[in-house]
N, CA, C and O atoms as CSV, one atom per row, in Angstrom:
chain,resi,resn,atom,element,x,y,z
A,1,UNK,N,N,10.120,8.450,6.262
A,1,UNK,CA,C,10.337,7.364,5.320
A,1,UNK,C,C,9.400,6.208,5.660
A,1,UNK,O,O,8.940,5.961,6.775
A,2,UNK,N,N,9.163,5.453,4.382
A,2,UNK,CA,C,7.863,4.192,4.338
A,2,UNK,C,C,8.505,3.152,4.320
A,2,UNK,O,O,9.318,3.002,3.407
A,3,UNK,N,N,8.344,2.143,5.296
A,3,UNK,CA,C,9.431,0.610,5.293
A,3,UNK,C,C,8.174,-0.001,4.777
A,3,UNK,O,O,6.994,0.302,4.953
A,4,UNK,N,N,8.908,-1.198,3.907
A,4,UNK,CA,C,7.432,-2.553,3.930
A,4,UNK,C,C,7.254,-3.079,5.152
A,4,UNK,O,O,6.493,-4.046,5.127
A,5,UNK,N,N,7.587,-2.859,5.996
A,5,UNK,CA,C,6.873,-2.865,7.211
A,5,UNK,C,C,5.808,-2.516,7.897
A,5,UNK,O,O,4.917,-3.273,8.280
A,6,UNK,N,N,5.896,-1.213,8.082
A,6,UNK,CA,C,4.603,-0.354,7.919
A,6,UNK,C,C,3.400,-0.288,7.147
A,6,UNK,O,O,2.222,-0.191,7.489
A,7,UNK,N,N,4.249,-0.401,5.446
A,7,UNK,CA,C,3.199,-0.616,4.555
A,7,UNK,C,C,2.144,-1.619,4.685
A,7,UNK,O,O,0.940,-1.367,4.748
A,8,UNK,N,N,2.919,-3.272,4.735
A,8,UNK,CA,C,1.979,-3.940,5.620
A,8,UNK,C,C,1.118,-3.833,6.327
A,8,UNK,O,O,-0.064,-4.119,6.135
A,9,UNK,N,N,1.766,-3.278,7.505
A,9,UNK,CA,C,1.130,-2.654,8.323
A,9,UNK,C,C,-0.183,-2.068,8.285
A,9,UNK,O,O,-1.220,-2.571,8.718
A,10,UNK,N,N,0.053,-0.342,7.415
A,10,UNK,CA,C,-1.042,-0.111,7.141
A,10,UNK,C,C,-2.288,-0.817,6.395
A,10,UNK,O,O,-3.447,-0.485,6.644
A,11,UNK,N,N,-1.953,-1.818,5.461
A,11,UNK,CA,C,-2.522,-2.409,4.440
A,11,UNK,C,C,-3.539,-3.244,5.293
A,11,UNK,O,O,-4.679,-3.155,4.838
A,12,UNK,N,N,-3.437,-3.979,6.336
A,12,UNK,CA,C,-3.893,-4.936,7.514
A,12,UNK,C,C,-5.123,-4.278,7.920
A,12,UNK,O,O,-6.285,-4.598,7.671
A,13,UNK,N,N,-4.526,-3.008,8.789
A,13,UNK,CA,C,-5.376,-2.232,8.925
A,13,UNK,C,C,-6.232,-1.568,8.295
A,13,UNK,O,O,-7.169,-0.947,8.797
A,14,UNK,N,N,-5.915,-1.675,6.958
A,14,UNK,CA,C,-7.016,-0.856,6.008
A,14,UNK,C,C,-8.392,-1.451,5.637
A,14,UNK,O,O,-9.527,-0.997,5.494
A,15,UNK,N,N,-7.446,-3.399,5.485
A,15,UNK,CA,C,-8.637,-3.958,5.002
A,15,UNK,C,C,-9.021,-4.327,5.909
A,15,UNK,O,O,-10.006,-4.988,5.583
A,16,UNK,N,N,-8.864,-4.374,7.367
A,16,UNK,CA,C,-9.771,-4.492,8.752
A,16,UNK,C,C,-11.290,-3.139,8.964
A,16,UNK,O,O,-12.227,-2.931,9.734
A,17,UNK,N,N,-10.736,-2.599,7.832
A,17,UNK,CA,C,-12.195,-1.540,8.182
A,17,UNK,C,C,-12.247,-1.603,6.814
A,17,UNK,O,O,-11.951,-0.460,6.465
A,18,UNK,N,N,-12.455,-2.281,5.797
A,18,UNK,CA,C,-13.575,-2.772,4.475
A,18,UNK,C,C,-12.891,-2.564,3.630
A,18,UNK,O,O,-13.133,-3.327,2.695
A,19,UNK,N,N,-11.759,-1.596,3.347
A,19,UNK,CA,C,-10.601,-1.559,2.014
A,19,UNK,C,C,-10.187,-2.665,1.488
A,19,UNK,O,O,-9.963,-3.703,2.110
A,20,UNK,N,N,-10.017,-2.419,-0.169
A,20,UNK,CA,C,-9.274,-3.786,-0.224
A,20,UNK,C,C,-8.314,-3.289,-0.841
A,20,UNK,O,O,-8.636,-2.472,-1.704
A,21,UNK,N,N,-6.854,-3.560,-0.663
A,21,UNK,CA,C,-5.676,-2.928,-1.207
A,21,UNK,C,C,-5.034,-3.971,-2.129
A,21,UNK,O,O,-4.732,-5.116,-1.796
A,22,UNK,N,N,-4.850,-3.345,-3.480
A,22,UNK,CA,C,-3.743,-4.396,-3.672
A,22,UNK,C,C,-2.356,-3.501,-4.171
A,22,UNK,O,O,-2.212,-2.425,-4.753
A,23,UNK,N,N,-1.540,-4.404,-3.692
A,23,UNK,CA,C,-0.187,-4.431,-3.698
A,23,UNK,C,C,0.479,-5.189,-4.940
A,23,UNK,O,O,0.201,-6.370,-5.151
A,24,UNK,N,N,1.359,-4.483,-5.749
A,24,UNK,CA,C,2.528,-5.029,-6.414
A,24,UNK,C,C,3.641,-5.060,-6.360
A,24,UNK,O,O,4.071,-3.949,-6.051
A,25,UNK,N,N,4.390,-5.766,-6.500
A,25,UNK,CA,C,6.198,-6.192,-6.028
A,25,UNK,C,C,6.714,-5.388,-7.332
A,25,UNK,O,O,6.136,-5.375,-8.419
A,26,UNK,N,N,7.833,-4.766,-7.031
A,26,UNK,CA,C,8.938,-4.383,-8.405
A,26,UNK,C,C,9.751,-5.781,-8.501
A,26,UNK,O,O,10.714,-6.102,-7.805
A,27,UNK,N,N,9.224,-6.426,-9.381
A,27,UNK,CA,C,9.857,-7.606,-9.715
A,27,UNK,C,C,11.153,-7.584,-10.158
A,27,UNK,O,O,11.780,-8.643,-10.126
A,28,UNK,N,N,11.746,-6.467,-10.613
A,28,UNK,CA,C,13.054,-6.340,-10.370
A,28,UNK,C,C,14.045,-6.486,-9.699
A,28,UNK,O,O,15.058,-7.046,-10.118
A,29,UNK,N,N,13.923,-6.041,-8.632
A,29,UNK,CA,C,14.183,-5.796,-7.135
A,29,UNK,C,C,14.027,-7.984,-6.980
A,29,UNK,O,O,14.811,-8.912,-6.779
A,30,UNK,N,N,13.159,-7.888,-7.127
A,30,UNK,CA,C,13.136,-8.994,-6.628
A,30,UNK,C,C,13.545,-9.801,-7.415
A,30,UNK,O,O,13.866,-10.763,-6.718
A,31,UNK,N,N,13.725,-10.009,-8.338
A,31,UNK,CA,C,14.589,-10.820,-9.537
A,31,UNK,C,C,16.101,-10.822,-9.025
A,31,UNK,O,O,16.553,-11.758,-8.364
A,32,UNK,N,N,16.872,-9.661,-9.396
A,32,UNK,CA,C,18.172,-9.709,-8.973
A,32,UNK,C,C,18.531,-9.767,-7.753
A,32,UNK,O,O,19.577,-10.363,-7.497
A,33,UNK,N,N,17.663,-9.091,-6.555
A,33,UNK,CA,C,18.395,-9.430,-4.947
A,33,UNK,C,C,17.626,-10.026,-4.347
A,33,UNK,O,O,17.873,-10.316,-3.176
A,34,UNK,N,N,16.258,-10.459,-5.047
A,34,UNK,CA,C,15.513,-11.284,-3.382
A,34,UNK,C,C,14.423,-10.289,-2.375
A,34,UNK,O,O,13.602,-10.618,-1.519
A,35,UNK,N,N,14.766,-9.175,-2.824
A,35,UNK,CA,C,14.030,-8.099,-2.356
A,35,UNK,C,C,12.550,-7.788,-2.421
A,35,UNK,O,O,12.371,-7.235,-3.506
A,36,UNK,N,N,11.312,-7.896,-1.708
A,36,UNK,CA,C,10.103,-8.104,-1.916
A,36,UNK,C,C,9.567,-6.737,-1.635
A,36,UNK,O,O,8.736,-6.407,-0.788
A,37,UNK,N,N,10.238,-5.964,-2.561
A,37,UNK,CA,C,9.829,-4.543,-2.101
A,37,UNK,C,C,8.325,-3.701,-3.015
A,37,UNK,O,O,8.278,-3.891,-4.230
A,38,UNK,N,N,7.236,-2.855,-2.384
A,38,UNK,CA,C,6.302,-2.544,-3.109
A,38,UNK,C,C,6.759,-1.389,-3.994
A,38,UNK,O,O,7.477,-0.395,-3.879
A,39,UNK,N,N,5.843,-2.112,-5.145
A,39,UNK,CA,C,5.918,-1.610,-6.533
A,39,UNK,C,C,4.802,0.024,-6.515
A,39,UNK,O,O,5.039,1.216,-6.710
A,40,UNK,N,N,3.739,-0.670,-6.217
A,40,UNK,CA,C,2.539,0.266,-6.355
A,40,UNK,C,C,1.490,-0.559,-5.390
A,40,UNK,O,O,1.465,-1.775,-5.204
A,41,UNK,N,N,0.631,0.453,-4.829
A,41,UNK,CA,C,-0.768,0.549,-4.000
A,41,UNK,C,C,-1.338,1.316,-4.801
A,41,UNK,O,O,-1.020,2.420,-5.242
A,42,UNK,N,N,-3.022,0.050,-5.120
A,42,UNK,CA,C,-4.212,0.458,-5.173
A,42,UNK,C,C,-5.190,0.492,-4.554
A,42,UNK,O,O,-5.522,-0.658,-4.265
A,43,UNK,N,N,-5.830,1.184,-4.196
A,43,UNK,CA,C,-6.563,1.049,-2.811
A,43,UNK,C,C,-8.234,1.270,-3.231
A,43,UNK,O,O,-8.716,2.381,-3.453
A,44,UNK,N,N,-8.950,0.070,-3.287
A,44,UNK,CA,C,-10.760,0.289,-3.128
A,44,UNK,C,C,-11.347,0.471,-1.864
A,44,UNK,O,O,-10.879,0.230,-0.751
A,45,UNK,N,N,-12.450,0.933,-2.195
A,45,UNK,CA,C,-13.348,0.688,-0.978
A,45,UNK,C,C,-12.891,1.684,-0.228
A,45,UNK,O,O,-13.414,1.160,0.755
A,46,UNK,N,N,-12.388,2.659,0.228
A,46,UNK,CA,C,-11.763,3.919,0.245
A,46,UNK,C,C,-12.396,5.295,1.043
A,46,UNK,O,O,-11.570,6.206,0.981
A,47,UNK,N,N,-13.187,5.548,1.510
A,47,UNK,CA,C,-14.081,7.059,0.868
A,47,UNK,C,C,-12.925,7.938,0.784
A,47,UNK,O,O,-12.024,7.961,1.623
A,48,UNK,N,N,-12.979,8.614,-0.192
A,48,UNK,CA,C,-11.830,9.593,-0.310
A,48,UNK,C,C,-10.380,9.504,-1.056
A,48,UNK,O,O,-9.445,10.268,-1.295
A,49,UNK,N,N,-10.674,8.330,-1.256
A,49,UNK,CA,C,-9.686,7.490,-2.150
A,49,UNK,C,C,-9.415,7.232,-3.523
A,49,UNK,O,O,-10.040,6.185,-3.691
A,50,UNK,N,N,-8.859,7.525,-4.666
A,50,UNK,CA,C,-9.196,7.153,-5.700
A,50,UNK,C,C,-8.740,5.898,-6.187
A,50,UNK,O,O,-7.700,5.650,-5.575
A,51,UNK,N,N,-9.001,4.993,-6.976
A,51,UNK,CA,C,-8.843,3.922,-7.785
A,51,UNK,C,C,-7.690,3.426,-8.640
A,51,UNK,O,O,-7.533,2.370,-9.252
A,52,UNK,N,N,-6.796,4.691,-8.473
A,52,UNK,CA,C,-5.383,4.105,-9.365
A,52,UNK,C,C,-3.863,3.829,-8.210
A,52,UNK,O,O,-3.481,3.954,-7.046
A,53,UNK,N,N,-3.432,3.364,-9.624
A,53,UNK,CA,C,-1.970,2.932,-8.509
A,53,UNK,C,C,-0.542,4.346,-8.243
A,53,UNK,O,O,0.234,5.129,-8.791
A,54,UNK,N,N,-0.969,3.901,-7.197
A,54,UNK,CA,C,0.161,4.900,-6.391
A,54,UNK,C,C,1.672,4.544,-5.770
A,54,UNK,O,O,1.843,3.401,-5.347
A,55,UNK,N,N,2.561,5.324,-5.720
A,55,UNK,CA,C,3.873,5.615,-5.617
A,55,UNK,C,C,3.502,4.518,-3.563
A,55,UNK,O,O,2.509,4.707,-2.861
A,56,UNK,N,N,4.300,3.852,-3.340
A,56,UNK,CA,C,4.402,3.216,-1.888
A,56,UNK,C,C,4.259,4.410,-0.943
A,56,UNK,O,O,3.413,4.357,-0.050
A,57,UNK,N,N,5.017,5.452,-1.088
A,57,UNK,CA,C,4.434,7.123,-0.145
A,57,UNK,C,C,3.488,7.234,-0.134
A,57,UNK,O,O,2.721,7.174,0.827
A,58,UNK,N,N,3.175,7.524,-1.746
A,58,UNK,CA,C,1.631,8.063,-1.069
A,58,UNK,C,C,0.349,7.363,-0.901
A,58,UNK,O,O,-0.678,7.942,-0.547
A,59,UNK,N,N,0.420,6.213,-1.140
A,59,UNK,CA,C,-0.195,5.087,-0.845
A,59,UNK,C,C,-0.271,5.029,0.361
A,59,UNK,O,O,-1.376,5.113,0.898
A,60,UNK,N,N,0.941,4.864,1.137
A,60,UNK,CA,C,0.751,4.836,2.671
A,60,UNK,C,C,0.449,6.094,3.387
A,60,UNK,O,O,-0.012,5.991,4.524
A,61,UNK,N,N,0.639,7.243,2.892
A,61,UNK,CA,C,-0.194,8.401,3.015
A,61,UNK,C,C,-1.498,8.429,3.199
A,61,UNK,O,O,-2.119,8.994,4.099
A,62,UNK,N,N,-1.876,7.826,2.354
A,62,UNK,CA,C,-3.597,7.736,2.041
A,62,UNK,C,C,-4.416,6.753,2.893
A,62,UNK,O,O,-5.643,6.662,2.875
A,63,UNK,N,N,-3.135,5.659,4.024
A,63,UNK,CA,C,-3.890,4.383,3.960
A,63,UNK,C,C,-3.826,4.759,5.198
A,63,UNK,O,O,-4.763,4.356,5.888
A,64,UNK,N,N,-2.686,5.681,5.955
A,64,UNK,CA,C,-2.703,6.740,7.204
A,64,UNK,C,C,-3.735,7.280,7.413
A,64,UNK,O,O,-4.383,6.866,8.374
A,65,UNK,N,N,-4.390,8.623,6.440
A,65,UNK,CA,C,-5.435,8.865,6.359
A,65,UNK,C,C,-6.893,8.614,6.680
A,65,UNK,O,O,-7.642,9.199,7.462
A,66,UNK,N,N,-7.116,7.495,5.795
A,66,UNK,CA,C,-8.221,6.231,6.244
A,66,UNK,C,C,-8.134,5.684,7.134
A,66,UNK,O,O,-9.220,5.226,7.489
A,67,UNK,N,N,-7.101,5.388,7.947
A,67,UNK,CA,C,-7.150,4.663,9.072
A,67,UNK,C,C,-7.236,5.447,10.214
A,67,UNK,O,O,-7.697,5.014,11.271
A,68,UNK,N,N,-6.691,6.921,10.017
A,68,UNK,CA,C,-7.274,7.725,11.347
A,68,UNK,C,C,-8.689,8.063,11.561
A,68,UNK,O,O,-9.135,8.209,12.699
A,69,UNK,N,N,-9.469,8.201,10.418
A,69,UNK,CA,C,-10.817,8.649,10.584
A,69,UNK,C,C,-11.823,7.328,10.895
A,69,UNK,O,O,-13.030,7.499,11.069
């Protein structure tokens, strides 16, 4: 399982080696409880990466990925 913790996490690290990620909130979530939870990851700058927005899994899947190589 992916906490926004991690996600962070990875996201830090991604754009520490030239990625630029962006992140969206489910404003829902955050409307009714306060909750600043991710909506979707898009991730540039990438190799291997494609350009659309992804599910918080596999986003952080991908940002795992990039950050091991």
């Amino acid at each position: 399982m992916t906490d926004e913790q991690e996600i962070r996490a990875l996201i830090q690290k991604a754009e520490a080696l030239g990625a630029r990620v962006i992140r969206t909130r489910d404003e829902e979530a955050f409307r009714q409880e306060g909750r600043d939870l991710t909506e979707t990851l898009t991730i540039h700058g990438a190799k291997g990466i494609g350009t659309f927005p992804m599910s918080p899994i596999s986003g952080a899947e991908r940002l795992r990925e990039f950050i091991s190589h």
